[in-house]
Chimera marker file (.cmm) of the C-alpha trace (Angstrom):
<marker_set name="trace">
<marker id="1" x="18.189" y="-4.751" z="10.719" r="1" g="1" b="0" radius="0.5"/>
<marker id="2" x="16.045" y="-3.205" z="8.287" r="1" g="1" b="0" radius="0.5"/>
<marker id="3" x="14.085" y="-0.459" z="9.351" r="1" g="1" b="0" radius="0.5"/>
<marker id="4" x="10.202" y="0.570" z="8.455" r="1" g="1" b="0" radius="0.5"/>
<marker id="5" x="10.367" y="3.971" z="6.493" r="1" g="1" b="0" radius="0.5"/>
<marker id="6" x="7.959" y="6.730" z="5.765" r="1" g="1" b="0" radius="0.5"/>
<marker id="7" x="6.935" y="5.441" z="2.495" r="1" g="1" b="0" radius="0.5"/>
<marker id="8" x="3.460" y="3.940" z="1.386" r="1" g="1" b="0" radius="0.5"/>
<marker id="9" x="4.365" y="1.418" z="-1.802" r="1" g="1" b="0" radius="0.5"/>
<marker id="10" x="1.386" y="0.006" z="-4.699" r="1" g="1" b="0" radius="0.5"/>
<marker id="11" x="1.925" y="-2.601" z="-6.632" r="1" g="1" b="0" radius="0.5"/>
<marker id="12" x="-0.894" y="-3.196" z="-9.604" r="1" g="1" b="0" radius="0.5"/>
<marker id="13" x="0.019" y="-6.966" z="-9.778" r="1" g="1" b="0" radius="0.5"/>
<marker id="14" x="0.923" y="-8.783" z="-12.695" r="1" g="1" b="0" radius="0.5"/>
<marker id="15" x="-2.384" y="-10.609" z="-13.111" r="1" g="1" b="0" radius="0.5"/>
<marker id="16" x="-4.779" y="-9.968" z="-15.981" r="1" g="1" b="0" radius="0.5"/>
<marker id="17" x="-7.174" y="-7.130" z="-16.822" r="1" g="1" b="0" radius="0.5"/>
<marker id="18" x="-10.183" y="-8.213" z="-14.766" r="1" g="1" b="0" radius="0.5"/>
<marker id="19" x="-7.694" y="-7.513" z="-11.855" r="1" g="1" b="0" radius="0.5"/>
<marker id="20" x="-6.877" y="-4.233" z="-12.325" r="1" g="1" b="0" radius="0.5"/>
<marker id="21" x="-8.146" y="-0.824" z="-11.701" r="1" g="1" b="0" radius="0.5"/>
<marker id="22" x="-9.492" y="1.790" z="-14.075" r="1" g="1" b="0" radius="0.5"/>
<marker id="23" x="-6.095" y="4.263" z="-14.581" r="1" g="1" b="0" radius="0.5"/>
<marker id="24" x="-8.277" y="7.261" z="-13.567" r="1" g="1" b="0" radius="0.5"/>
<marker id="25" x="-8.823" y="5.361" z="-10.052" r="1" g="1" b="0" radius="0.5"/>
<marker id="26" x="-5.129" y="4.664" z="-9.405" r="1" g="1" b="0" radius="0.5"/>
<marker id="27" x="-4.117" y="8.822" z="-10.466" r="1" g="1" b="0" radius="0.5"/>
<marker id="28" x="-6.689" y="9.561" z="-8.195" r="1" g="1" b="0" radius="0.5"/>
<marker id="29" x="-5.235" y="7.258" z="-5.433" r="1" g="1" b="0" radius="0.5"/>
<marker id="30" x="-1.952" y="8.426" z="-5.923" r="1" g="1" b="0" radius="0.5"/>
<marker id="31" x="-2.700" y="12.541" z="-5.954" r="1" g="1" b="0" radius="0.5"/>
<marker id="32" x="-3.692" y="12.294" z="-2.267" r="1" g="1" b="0" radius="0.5"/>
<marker id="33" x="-1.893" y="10.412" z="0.400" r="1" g="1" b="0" radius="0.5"/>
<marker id="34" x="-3.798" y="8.921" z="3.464" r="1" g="1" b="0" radius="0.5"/>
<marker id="35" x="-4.172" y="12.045" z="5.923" r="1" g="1" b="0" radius="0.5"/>
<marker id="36" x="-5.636" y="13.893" z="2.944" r="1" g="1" b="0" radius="0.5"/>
<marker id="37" x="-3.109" y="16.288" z="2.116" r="1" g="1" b="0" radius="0.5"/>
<marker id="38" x="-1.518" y="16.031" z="-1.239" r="1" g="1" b="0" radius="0.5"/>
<marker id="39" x="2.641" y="14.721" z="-1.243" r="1" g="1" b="0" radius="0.5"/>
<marker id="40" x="3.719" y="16.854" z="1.474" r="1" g="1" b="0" radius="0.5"/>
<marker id="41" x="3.247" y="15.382" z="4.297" r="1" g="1" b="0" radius="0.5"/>
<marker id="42" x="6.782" y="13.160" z="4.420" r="1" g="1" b="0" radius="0.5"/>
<marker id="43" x="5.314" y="10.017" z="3.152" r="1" g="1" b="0" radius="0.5"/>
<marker id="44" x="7.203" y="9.182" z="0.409" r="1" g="1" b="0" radius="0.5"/>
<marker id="45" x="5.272" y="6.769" z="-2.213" r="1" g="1" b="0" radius="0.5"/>
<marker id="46" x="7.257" y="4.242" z="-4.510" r="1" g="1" b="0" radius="0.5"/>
<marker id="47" x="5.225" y="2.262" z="-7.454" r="1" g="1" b="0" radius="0.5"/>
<marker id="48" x="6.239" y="-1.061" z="-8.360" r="1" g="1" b="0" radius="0.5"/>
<marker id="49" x="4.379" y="-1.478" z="-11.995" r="1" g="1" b="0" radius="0.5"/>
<marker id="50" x="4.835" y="-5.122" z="-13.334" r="1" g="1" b="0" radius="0.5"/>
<marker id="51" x="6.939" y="-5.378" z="-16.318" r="1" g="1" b="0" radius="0.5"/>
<marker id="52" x="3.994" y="-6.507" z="-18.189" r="1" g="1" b="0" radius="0.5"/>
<marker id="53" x="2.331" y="-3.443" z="-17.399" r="1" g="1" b="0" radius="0.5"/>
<marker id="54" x="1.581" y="-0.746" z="-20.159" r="1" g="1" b="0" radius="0.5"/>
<marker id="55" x="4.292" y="1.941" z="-19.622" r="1" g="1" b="0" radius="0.5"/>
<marker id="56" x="1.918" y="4.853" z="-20.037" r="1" g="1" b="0" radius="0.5"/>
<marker id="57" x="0.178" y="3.242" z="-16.716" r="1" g="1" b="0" radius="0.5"/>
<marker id="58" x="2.750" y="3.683" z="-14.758" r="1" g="1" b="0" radius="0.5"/>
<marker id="59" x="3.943" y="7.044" z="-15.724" r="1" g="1" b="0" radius="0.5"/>
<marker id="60" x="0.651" y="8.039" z="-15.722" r="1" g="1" b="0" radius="0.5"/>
<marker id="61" x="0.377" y="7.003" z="-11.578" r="1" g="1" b="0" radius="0.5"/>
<marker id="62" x="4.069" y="8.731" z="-10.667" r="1" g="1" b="0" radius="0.5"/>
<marker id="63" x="3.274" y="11.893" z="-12.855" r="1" g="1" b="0" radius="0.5"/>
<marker id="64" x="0.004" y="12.421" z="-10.318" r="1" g="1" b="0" radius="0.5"/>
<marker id="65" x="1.753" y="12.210" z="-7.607" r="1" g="1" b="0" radius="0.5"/>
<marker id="66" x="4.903" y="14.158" z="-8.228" r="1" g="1" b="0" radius="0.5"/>
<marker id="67" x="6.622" y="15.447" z="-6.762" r="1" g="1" b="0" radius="0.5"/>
<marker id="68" x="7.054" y="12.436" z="-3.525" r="1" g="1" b="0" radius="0.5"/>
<marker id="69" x="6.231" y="9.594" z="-6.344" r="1" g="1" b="0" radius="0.5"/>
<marker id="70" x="8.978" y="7.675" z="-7.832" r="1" g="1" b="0" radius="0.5"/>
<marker id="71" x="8.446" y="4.132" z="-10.129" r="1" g="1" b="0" radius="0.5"/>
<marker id="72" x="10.883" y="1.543" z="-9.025" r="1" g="1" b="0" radius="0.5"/>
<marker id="73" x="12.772" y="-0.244" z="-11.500" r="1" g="1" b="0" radius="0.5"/>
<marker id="74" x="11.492" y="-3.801" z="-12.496" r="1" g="1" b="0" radius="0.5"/>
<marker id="75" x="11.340" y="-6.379" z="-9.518" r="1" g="1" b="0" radius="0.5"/>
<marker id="76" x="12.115" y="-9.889" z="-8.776" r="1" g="1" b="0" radius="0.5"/>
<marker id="77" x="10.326" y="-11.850" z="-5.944" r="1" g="1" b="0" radius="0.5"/>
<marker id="78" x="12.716" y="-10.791" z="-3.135" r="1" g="1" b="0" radius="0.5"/>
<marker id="79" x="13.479" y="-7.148" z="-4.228" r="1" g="1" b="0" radius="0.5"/>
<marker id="80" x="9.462" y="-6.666" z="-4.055" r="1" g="1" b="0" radius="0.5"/>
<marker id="81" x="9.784" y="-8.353" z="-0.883" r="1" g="1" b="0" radius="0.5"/>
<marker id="82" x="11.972" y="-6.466" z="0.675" r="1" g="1" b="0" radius="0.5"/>
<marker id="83" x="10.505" y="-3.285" z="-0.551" r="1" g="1" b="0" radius="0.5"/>
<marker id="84" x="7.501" y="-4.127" z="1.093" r="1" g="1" b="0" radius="0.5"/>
<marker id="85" x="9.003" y="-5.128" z="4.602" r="1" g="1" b="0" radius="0.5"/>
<marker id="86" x="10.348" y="-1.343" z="4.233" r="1" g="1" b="0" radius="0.5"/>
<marker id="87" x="6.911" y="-0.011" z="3.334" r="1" g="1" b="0" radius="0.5"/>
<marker id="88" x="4.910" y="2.025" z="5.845" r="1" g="1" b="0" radius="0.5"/>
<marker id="89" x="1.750" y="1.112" z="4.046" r="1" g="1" b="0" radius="0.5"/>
<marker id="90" x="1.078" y="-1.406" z="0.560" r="1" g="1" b="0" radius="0.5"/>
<marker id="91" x="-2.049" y="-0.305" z="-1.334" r="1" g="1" b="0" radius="0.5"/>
<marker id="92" x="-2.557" y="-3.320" z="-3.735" r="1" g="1" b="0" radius="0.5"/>
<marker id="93" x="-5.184" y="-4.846" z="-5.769" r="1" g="1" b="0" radius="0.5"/>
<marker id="94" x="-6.368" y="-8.815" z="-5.592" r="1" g="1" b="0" radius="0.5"/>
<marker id="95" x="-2.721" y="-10.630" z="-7.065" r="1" g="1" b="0" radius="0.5"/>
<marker id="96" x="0.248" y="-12.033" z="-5.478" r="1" g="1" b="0" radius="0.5"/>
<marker id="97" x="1.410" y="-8.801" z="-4.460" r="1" g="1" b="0" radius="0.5"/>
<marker id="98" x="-1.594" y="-8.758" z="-1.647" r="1" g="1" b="0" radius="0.5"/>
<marker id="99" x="-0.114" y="-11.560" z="-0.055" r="1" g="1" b="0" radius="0.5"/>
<marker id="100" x="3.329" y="-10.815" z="-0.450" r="1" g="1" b="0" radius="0.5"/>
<marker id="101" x="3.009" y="-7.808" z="1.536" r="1" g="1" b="0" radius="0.5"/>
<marker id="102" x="0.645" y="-9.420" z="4.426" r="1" g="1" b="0" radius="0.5"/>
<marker id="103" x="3.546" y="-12.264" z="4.395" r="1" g="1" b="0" radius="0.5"/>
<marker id="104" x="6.185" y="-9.271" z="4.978" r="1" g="1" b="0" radius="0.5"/>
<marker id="105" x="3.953" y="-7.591" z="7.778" r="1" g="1" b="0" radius="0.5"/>
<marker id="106" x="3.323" y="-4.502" z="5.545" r="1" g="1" b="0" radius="0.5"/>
<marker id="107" x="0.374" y="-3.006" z="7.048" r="1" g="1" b="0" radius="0.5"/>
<marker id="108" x="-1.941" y="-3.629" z="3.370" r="1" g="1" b="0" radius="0.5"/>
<marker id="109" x="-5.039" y="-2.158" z="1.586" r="1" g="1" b="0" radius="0.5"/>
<marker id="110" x="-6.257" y="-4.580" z="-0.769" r="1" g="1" b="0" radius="0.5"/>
<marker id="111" x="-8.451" y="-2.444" z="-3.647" r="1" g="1" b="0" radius="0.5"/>
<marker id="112" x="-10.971" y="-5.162" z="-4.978" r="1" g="1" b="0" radius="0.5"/>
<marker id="113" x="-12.766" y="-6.097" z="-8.350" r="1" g="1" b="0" radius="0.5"/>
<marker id="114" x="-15.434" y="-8.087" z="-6.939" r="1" g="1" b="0" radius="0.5"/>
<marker id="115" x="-16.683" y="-9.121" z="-3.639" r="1" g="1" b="0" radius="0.5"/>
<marker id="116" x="-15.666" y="-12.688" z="-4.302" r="1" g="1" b="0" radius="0.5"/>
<marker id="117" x="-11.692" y="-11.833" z="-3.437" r="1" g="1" b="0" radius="0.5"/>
<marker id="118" x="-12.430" y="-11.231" z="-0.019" r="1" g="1" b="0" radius="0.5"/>
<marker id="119" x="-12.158" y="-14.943" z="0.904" r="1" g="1" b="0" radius="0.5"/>
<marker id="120" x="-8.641" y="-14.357" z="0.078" r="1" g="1" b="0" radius="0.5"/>
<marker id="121" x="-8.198" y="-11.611" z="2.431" r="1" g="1" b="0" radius="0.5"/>
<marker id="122" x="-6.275" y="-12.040" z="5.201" r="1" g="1" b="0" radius="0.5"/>
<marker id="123" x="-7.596" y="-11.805" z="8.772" r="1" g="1" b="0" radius="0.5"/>
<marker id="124" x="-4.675" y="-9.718" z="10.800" r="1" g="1" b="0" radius="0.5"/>
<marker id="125" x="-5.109" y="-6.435" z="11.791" r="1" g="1" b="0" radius="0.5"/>
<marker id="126" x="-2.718" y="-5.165" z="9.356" r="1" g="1" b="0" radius="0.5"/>
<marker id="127" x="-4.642" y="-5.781" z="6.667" r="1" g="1" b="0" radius="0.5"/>
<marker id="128" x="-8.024" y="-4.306" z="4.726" r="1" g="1" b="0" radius="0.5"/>
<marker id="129" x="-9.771" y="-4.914" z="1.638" r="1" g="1" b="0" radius="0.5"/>
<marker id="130" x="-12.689" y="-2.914" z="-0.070" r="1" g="1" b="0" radius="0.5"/>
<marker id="131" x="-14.377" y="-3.795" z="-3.244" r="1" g="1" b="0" radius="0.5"/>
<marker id="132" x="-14.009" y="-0.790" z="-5.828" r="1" g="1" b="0" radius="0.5"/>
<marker id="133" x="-13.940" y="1.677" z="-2.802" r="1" g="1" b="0" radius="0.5"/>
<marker id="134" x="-14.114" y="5.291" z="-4.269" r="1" g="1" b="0" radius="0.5"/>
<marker id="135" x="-11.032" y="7.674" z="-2.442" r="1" g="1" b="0" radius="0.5"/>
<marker id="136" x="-12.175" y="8.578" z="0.279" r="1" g="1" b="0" radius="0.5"/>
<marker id="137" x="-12.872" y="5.477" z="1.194" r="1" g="1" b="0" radius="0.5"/>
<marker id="138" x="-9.700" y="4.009" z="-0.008" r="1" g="1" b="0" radius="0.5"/>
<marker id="139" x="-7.669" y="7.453" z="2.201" r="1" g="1" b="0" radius="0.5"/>
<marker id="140" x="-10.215" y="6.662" z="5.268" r="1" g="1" b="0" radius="0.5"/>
<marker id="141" x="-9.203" y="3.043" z="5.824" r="1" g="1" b="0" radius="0.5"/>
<marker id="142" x="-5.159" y="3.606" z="4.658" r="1" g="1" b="0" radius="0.5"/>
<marker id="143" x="-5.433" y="5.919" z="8.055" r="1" g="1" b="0" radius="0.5"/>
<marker id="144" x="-6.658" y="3.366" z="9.609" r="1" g="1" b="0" radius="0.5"/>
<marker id="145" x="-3.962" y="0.890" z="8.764" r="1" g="1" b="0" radius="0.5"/>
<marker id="146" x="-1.690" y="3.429" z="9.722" r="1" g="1" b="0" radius="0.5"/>
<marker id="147" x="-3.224" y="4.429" z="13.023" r="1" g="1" b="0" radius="0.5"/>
<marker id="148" x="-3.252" y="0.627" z="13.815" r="1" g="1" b="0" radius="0.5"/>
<marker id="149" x="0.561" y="0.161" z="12.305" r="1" g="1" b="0" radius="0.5"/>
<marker id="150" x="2.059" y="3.166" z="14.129" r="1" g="1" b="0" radius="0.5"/>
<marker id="151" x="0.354" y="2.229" z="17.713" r="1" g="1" b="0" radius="0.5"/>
<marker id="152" x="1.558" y="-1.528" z="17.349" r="1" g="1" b="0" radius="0.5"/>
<marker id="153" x="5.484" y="-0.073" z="17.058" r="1" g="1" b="0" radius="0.5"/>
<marker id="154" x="4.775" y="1.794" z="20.068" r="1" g="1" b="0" radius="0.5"/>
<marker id="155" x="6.605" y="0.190" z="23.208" r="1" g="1" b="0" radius="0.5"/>
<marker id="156" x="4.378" y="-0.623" z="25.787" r="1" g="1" b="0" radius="0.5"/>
<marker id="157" x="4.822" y="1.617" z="29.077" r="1" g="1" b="0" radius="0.5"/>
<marker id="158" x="8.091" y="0.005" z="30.769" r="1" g="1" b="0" radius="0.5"/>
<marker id="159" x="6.979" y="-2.276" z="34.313" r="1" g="1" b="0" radius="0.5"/>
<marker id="160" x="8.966" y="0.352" z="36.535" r="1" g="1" b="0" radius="0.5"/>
<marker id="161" x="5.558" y="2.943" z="35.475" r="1" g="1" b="0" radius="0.5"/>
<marker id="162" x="3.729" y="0.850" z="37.048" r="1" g="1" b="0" radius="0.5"/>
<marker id="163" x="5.287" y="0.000" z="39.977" r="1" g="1" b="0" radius="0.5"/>
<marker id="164" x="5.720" y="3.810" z="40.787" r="1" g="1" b="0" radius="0.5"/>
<link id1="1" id2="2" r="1" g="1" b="0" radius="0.2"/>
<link id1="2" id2="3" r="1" g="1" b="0" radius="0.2"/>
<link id1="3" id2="4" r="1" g="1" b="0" radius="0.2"/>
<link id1="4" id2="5" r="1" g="1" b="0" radius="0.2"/>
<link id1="5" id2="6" r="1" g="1" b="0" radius="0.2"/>
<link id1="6" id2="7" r="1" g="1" b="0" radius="0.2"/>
<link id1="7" id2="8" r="1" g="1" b="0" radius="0.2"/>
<link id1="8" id2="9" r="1" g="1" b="0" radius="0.2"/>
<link id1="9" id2="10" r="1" g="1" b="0" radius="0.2"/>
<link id1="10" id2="11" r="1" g="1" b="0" radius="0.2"/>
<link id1="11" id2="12" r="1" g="1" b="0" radius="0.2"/>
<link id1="12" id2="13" r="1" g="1" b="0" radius="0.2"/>
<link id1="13" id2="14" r="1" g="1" b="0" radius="0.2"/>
<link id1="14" id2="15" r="1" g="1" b="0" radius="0.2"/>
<link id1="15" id2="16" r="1" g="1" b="0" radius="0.2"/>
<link id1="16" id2="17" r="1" g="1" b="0" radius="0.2"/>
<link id1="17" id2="18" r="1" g="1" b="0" radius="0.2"/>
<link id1="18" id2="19" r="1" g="1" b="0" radius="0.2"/>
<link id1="19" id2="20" r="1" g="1" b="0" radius="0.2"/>
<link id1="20" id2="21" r="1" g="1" b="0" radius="0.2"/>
<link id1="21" id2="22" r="1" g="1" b="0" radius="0.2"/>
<link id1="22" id2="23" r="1" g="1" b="0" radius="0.2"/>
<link id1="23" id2="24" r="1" g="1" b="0" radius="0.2"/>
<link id1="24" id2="25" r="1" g="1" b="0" radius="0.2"/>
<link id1="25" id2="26" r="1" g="1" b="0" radius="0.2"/>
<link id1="26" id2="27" r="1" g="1" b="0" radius="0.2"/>
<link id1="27" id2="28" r="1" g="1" b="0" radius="0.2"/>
<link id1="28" id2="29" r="1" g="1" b="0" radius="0.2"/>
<link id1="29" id2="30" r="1" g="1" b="0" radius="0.2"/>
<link id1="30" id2="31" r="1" g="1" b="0" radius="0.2"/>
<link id1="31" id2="32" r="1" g="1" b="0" radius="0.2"/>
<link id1="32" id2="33" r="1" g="1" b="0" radius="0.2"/>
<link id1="33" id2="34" r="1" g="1" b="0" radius="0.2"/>
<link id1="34" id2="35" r="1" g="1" b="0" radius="0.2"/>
<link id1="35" id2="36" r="1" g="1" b="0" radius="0.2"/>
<link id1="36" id2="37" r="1" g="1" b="0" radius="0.2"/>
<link id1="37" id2="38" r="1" g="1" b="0" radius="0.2"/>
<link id1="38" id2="39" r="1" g="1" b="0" radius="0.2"/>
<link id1="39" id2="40" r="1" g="1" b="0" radius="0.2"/>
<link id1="40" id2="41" r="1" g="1" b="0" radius="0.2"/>
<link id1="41" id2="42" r="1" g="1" b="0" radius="0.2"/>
<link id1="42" id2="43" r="1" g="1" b="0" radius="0.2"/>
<link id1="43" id2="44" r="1" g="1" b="0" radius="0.2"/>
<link id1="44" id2="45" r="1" g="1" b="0" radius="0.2"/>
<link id1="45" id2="46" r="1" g="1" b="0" radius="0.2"/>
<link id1="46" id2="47" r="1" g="1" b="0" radius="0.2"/>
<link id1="47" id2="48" r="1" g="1" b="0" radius="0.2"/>
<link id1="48" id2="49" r="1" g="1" b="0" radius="0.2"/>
<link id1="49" id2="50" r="1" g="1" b="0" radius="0.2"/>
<link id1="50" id2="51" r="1" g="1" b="0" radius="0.2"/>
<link id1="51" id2="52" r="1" g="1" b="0" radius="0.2"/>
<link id1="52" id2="53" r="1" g="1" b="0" radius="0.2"/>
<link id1="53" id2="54" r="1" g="1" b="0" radius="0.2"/>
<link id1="54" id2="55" r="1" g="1" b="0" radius="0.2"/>
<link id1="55" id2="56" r="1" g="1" b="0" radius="0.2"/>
<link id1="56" id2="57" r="1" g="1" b="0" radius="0.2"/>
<link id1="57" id2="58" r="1" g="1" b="0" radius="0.2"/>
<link id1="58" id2="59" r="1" g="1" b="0" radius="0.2"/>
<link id1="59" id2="60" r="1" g="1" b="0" radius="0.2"/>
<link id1="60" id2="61" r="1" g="1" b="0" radius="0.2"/>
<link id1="61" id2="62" r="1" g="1" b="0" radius="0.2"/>
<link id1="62" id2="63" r="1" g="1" b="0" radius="0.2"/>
<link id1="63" id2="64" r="1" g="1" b="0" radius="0.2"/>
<link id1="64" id2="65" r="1" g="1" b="0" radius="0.2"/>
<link id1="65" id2="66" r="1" g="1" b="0" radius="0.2"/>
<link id1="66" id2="67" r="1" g="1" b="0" radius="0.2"/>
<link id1="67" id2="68" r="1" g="1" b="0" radius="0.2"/>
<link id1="68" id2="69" r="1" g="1" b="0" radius="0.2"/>
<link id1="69" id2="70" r="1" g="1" b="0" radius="0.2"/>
<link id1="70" id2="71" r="1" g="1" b="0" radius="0.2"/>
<link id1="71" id2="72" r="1" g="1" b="0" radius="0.2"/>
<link id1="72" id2="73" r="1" g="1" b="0" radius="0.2"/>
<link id1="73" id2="74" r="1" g="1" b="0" radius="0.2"/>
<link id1="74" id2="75" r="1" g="1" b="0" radius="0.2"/>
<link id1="75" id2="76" r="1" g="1" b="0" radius="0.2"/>
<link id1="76" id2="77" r="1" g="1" b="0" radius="0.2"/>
<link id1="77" id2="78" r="1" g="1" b="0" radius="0.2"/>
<link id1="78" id2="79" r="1" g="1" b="0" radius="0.2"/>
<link id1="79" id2="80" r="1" g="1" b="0" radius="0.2"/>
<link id1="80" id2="81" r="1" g="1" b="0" radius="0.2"/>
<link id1="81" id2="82" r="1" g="1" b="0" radius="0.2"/>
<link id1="82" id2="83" r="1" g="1" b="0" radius="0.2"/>
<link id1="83" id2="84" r="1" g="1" b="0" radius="0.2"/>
<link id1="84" id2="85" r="1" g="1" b="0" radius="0.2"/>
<link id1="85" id2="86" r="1" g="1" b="0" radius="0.2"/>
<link id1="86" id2="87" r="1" g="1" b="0" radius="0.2"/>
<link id1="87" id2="88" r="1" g="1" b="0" radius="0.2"/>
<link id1="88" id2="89" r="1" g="1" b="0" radius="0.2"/>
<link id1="89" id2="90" r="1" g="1" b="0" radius="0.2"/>
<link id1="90" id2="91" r="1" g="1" b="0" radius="0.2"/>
<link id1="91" id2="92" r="1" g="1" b="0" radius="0.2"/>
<link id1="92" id2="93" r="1" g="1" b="0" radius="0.2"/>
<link id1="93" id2="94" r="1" g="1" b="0" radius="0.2"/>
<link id1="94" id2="95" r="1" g="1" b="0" radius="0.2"/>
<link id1="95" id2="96" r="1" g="1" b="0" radius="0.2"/>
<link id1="96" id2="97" r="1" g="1" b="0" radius="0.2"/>
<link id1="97" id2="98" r="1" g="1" b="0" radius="0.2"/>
<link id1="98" id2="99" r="1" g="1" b="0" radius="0.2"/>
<link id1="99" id2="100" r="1" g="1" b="0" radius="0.2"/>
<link id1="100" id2="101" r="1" g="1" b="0" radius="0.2"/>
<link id1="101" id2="102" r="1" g="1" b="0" radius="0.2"/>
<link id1="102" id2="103" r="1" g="1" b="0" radius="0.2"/>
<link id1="103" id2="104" r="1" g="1" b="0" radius="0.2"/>
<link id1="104" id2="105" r="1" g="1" b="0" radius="0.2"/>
<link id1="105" id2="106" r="1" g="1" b="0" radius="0.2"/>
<link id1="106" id2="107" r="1" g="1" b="0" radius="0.2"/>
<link id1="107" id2="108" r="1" g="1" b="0" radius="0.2"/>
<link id1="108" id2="109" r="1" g="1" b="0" radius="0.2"/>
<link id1="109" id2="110" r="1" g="1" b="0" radius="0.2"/>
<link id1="110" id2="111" r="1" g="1" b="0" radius="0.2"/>
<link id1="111" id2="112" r="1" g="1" b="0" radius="0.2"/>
<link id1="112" id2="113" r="1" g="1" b="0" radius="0.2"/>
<link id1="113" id2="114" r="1" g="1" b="0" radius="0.2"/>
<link id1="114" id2="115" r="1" g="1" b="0" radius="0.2"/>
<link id1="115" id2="116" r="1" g="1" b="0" radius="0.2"/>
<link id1="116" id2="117" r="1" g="1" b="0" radius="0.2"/>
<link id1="117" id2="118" r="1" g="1" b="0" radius="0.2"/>
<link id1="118" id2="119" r="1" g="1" b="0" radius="0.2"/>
<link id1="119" id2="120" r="1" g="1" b="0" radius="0.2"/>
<link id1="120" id2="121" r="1" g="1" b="0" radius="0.2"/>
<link id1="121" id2="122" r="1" g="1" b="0" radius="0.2"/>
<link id1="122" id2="123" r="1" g="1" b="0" radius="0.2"/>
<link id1="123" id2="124" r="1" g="1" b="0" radius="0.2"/>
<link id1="124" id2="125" r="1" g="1" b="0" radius="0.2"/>
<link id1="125" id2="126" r="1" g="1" b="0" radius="0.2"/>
<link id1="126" id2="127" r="1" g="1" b="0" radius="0.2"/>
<link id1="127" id2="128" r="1" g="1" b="0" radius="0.2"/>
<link id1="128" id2="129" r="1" g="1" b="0" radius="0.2"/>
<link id1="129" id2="130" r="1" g="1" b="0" radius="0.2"/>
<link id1="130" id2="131" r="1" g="1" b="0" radius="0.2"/>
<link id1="131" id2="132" r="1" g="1" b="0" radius="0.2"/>
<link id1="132" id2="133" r="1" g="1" b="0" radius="0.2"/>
<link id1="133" id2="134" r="1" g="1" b="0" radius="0.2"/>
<link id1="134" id2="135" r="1" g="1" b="0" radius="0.2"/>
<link id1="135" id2="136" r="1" g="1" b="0" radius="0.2"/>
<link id1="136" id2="137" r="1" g="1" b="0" radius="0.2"/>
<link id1="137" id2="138" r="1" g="1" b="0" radius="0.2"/>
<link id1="138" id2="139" r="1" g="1" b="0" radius="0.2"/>
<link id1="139" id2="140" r="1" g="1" b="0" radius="0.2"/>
<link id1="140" id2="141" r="1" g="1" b="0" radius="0.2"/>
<link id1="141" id2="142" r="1" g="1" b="0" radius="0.2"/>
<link id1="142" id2="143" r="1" g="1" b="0" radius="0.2"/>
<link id1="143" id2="144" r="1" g="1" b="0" radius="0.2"/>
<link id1="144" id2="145" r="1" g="1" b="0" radius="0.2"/>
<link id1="145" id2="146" r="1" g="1" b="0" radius="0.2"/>
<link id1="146" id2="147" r="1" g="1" b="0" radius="0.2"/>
<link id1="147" id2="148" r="1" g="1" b="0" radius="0.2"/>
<link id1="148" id2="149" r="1" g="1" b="0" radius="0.2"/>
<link id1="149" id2="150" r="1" g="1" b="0" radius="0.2"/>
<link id1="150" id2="151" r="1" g="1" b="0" radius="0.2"/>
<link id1="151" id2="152" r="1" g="1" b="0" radius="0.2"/>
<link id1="152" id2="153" r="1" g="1" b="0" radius="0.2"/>
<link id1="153" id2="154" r="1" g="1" b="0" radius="0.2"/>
<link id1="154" id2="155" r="1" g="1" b="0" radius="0.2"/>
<link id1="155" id2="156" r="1" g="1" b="0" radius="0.2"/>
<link id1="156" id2="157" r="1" g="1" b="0" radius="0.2"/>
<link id1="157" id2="158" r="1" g="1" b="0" radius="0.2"/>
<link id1="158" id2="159" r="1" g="1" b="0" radius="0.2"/>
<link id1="159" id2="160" r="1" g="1" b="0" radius="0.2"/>
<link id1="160" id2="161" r="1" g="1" b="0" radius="0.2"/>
<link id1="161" id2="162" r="1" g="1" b="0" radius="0.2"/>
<link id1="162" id2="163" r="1" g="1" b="0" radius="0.2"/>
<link id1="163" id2="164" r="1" g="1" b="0" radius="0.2"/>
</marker_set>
């Protein structure tokens, strides 16, 4: 059985440029991790950069967040998927990716180019997208995702509670 780490995973996509981020955005994403604080808070973060990706992109997203940051090495379809199902959150843009990780329950943040991907969003409480959110809004609605992921592992209170 495969158990959910402490580890928040993005994944730029392998789609074209209209899909993507400016780099700036994703160092900025990266520097910070969801309760604010900067890589120290146990969260570990893994990117998965296509291998069509420019290399200096994805150094350029690890070196911010060093010293928690680490690139994985090139993915097929079921390695990414089963990085996901081990991710505590999936901060992704508007590719294949974004559903990939709602398919493998990854509590996701979809980071959108225009306000036309949102059809493709998925409804599940798991999942949010914003259109070019700046960071705090990005960091805002990751602790929300997982606020919402960590309550949902919670066991509910056993029956003998409340028949006490």
């Amino acid at each position: 059985m495969l158990r959910r780490r402490k580890r928040s995973s993005s994944s730029c996509g392998a789609s074209g440029f209209r899909c993507r981020l400016p780099r700036r955005s994703a160092r900025a994403r990266a520097r910070t991790l969801p309760n604010g604080q900067r890589a120290c808070s146990g969260v570990r973060r893994c990117s998965s950069i296509p291998v069509r990706a420019r290399p200096i992109t994805a150094r350029a997203v690890v070196e911010a967040a060093r010293p928690s940051a680490f690139l994985a090495p090139p993915t097929d379809l079921p390695q990414l998927a089963a990085l996901l199902r081990l991710a505590a959150l999936a901060v992704v843009n508007d590719t294949g990716p974004m559903h990939l990780a709602a398919a493998c329950g990854a509590p996701t943040l979809a980071l959108l180019h225009a306000p036309e991907g949102a059809r493709f969003a998925h409804r599940d409480p798991l999942f949010a997208a914003l259109v070019w959110p700046d960071v705090p809004q990005a960091l805002a609605a990751a602790s929300r995702l997982l606020d919402t992921a960590q309550a949902a592992r919670e066991p509910p209170p056993s029956s003998q509670e409340h028949h006490r």
